[in-house]
C-alpha positions, 0 to 999 in steps of 0.5 A: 987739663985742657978746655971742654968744648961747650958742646962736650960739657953737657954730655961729661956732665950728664954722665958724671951726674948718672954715676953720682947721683945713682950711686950716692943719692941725688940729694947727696951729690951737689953741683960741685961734686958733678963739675968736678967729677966731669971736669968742667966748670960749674959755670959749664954745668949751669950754662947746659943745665941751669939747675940741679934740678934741671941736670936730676930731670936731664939725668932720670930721661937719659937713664930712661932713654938708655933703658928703652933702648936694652929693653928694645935690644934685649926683646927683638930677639923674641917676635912672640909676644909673650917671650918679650914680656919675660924678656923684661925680666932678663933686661931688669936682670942686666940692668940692675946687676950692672948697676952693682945692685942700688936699685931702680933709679927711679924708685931711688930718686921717688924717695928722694923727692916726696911732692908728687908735683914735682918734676923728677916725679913726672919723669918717673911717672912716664918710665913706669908708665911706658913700662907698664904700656909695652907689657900691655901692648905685648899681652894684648898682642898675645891675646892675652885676656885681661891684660890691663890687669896682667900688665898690672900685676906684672909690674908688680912682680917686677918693681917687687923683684927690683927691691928684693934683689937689692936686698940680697944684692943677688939677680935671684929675684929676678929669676924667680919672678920671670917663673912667676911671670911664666905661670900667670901668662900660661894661666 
């Protein structure tokens, strides 16, 4: 194997770190398990990261980065508003059925990290609430009356599909709370 440019580490290792820690759970995984995964030296893993800690907050704003971007792709297609809200739906479909059905990551790593002060938490907090900020800005774009509520009780049909589509390990979910979204915007 030859050397990995300083450089290139970072991003090997933040991408052995997303398929690892998505698929095993982050407090499964240790540091070992990533270096090895992406073929650099731990030393290479702490000198980009300088803690798991720091490499699961690096990992949840890259998975969010990723998502922004399939959430943009998927609803620039549609200029009505209330389209790009259900188009959510469609990027939540895409994404988690890509993912083979662990669910969202960002629930995951919740569970995973209790104290509400802690850093992964933050990352969270800022995923769902930038989620939950494009629904808003789309409904009231739309006219919609109430869309702080709307944009509440979306987020709940959504994050309740997410669960329930690992559950059955199906997308059925998330058809069947995109006609749920399409009742509550046409009320």
């Amino acid at each position: 194997m030859g050397r990995t440019r300083p450089g290139d580490a970072r991003g090997k290792v933040l991408k052995a770190a997303s398929t690892l820690f998505y698929r095993d759970g982050i407090h499964v995984v240790g540091v070992d398990a990533v270096a090895a995964e992406a073929g650099v030296t731990k030393a290479a893993l702490y000198g980009n990261f300088g803690s798991k800690s720091r490499l699961v907050v690096a990992y949840l704003r890259e998975r969010d980065r990723a998502w922004q971007e399939q959430v943009d792709e998927i609803t620039a297609a549609h200029p009505d508003p209330r389209q790009r809200v259900l188009a959510v739906f469609d990027a939540y479909e895409e994404w988690l059925s890509r993912d083979g059905y662990r669910g969202c990551a960002f629930l995951n790593a919740t569970s995973e990290f209790p104290d509400p002060a802690d850093p992964v938490r933050e990352v969270v907090r800022h995923h769902k609430t930038a989620l939950h900020g494009y629904l808003r800005a789309q409904l009231a774009r739309a006219g919609a009356a109430g869309a702080d509520r709307l944009a509440d009780e979306l987020m709940l049909v959504l994050e309740g599909a997410a669960v329930q589509s690992v559950v059955a390990q199906d997308a059925g979910p998330f058809r069947t709370a995109k006609r749920l979204a399409t009742s509550m915007l046409a009320a």
